[in-house]
Residue frames as qw, qx, qy, qz and C-alpha x, y, z in Angstrom:
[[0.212, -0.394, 0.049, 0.893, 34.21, -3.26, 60.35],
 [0.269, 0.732, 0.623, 0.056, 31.83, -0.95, 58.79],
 [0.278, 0.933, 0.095, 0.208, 33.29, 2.33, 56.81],
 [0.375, 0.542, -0.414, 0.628, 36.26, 2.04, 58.80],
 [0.318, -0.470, 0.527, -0.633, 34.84, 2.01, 62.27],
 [0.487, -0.082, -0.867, 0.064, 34.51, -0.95, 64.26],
 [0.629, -0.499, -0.316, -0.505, 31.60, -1.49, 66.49],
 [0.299, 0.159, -0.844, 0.415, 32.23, -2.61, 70.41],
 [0.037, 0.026, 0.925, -0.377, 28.83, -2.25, 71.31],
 [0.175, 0.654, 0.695, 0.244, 25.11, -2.50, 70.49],
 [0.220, 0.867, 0.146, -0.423, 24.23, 1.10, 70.25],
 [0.181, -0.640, 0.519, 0.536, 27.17, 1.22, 68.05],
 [0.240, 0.009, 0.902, 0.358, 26.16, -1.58, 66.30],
 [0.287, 0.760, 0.533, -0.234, 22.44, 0.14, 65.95],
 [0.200, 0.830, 0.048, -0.518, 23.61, 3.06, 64.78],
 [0.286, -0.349, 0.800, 0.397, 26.15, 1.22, 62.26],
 [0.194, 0.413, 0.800, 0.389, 23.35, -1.02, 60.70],
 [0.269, 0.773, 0.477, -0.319, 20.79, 2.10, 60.74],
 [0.012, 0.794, -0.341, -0.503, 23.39, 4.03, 58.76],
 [0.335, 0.148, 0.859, 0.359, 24.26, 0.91, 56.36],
 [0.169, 0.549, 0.806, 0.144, 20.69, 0.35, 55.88],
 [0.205, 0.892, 0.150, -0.374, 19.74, 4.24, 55.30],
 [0.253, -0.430, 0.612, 0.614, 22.81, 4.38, 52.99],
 [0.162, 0.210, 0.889, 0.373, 21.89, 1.24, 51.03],
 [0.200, 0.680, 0.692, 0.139, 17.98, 2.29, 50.86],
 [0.070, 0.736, -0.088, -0.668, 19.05, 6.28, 50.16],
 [0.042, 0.233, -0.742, -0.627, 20.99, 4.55, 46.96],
 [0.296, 0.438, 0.840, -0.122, 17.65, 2.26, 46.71],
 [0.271, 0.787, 0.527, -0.168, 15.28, 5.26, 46.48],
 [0.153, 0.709, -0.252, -0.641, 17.59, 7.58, 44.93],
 [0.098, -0.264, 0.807, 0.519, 18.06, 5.00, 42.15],
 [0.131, 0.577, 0.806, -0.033, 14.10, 4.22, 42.05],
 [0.117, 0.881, 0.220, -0.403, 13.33, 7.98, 41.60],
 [0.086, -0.537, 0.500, 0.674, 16.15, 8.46, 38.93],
 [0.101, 0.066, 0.935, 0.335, 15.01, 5.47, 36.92],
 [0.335, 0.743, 0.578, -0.032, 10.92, 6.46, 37.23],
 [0.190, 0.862, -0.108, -0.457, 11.93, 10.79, 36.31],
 [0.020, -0.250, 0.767, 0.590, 13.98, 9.04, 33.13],
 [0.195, 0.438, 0.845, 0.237, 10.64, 6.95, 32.53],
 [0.115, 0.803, 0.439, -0.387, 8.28, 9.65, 33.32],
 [0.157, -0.445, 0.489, 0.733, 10.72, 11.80, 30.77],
 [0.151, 0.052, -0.788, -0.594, 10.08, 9.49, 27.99],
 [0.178, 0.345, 0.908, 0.157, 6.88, 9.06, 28.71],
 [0.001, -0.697, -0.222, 0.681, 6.14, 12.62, 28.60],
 [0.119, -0.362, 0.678, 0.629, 8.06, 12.55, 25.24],
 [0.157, 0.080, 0.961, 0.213, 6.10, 9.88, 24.28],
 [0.137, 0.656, 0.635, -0.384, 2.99, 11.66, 25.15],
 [0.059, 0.772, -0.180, -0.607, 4.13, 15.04, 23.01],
 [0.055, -0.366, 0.738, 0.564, 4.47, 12.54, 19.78],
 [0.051, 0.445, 0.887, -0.116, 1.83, 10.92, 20.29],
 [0.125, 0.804, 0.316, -0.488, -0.25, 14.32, 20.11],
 [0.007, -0.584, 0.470, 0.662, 2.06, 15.74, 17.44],
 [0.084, 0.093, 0.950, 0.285, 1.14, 12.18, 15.37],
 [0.190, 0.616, 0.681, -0.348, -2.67, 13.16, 16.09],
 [0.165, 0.805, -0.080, -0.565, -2.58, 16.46, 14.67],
 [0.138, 0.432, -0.653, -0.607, -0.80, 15.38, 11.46],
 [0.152, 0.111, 0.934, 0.304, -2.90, 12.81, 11.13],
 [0.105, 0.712, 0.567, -0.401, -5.87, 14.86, 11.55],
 [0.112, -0.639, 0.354, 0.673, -4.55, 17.36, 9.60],
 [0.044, -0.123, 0.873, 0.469, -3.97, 14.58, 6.35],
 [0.084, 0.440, 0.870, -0.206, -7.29, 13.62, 7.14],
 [0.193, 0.751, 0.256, -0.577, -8.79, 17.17, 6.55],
 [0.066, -0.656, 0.415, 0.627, -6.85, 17.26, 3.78],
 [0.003, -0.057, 0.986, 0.155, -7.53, 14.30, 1.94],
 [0.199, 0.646, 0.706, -0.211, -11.34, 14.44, 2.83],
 [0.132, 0.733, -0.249, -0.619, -10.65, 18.65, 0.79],
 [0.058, -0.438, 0.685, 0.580, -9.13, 16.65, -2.15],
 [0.236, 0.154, 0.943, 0.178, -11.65, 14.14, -2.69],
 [0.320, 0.783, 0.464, -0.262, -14.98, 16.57, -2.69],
 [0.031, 0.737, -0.356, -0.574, -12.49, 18.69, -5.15],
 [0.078, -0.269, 0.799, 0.532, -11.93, 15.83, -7.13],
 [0.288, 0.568, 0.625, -0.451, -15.78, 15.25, -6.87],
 [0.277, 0.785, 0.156, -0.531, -16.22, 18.18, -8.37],
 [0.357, 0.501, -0.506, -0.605, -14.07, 18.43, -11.32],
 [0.204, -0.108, 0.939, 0.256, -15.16, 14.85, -12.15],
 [0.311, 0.684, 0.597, -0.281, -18.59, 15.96, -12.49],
 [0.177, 0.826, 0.074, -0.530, -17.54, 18.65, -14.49],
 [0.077, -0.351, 0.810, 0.464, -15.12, 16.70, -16.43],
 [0.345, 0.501, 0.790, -0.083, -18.82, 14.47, -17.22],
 [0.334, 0.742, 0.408, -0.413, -20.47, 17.60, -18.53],
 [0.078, 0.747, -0.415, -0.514, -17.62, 18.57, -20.56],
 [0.134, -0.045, 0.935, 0.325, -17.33, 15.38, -22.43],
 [0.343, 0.478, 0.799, -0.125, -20.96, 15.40, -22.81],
 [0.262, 0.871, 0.071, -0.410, -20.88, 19.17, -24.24],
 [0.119, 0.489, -0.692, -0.517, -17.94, 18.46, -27.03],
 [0.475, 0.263, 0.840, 0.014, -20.34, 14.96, -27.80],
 [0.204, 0.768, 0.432, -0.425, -22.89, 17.37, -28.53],
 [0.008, 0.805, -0.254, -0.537, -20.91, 19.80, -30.01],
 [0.069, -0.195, 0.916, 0.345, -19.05, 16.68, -32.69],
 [0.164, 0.470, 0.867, -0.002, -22.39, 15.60, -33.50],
 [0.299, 0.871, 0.283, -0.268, -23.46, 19.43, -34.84],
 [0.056, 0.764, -0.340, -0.546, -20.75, 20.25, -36.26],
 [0.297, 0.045, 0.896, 0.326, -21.20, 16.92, -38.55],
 [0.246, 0.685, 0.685, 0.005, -24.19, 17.49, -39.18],
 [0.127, 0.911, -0.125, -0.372, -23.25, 21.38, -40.29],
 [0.203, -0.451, 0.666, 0.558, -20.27, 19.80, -42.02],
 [0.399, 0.249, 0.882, 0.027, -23.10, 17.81, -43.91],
 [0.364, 0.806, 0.454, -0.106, -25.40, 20.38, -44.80],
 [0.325, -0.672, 0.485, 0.455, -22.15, 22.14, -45.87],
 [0.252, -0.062, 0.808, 0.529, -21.52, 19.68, -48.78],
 [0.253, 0.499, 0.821, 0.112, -25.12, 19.47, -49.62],
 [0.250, 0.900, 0.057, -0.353, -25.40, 23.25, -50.54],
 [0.139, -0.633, 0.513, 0.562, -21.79, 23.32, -52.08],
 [0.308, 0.083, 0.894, 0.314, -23.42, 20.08, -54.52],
 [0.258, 0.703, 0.636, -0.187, -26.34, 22.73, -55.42],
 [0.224, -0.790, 0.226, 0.525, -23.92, 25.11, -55.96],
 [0.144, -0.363, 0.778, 0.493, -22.13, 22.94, -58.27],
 [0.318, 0.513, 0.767, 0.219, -25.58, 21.93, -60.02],
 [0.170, 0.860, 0.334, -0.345, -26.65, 25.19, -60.05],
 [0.251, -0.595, 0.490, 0.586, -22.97, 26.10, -61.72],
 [0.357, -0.071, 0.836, 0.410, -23.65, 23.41, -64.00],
 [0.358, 0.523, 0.769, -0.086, -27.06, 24.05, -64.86],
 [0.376, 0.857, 0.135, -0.325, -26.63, 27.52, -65.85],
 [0.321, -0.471, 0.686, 0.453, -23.36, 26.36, -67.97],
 [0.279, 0.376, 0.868, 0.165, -26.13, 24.28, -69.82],
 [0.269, 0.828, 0.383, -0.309, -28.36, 26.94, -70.20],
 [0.023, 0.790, -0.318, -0.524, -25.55, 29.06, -71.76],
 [0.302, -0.246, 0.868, 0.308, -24.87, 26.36, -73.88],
 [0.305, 0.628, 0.685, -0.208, -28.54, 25.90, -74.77],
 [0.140, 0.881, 0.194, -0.408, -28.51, 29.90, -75.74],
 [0.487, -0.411, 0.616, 0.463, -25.38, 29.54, -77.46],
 [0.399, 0.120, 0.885, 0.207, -26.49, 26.82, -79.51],
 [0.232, 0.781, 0.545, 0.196, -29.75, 28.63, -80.73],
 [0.029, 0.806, -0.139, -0.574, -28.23, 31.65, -80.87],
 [0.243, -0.412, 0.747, 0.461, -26.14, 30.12, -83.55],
 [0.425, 0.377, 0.718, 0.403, -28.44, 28.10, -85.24],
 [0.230, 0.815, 0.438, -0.302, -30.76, 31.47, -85.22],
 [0.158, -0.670, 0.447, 0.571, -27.74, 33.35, -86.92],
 [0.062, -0.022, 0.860, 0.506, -27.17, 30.62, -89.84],
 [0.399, 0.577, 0.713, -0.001, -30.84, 30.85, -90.37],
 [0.158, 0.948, 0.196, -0.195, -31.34, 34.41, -90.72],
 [0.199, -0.579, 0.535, 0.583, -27.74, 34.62, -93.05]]
């Protein structure tokens, strides 16, 4: 007995197993066609992350190749700047130098005419106690 009906003679029994066997290989190919459109799904999916993953990685890539000629740059410039305050620390010694060495001419020159006055002073005085 097949589905309920019982065969009594070959045509019956043709049309019985053709109907089985179209049954069984409907469920067959409908389950082959469910099972590839679920793959074909995810691999569609798979395909749309896969791109998405490109782009960002392209993307980092631009970005990252931007940061480095930036950092390029200010490292060069960070070079020149260290080389201009070198410079700079190395005149402004040397100004702090000539700096002292006037202010010590100064202070001879302070002294010298302190002497002098002292000098004039001196003979002023004796010139006084002569001429008293």
């Amino acid at each position: 007995m097949i589905f309920g009906v019982e065969p009594t003679n070959l045509a019956q029994w043709g049309v019985a197993g053709l109907s089985t066997g179209g049954g069984i290989g409907a469920a067959v190919w409908g389950m082959r066609w469910l099972i590839e459109f679920a793959g074909g799904r995810m691999d569609k999916r798979a395909d749309r992350l896969d791109a998405d993953m490109r782009f960002v990685v392209e993307q980092l890539k631009s970005q990252i190749d931007q940061l480095t000629e930036r950092s390029n740059g200010i490292s060069n410039r960070l070079g020149k700047v260290e080389q201009d305050l070198a410079d700079c620390q190395k005149k402004h010694a040397s100004s702090e130098a000539e700096v002292l060495k006037l202010q010590a001419i100064l202070q001879g020159q302070a002294a010298s005419r302190e002497h002098a006055q002292l000098i004039v002073s001196a003979e002023r005085m004796e010139h006084m106690k002569e001429s008293k």
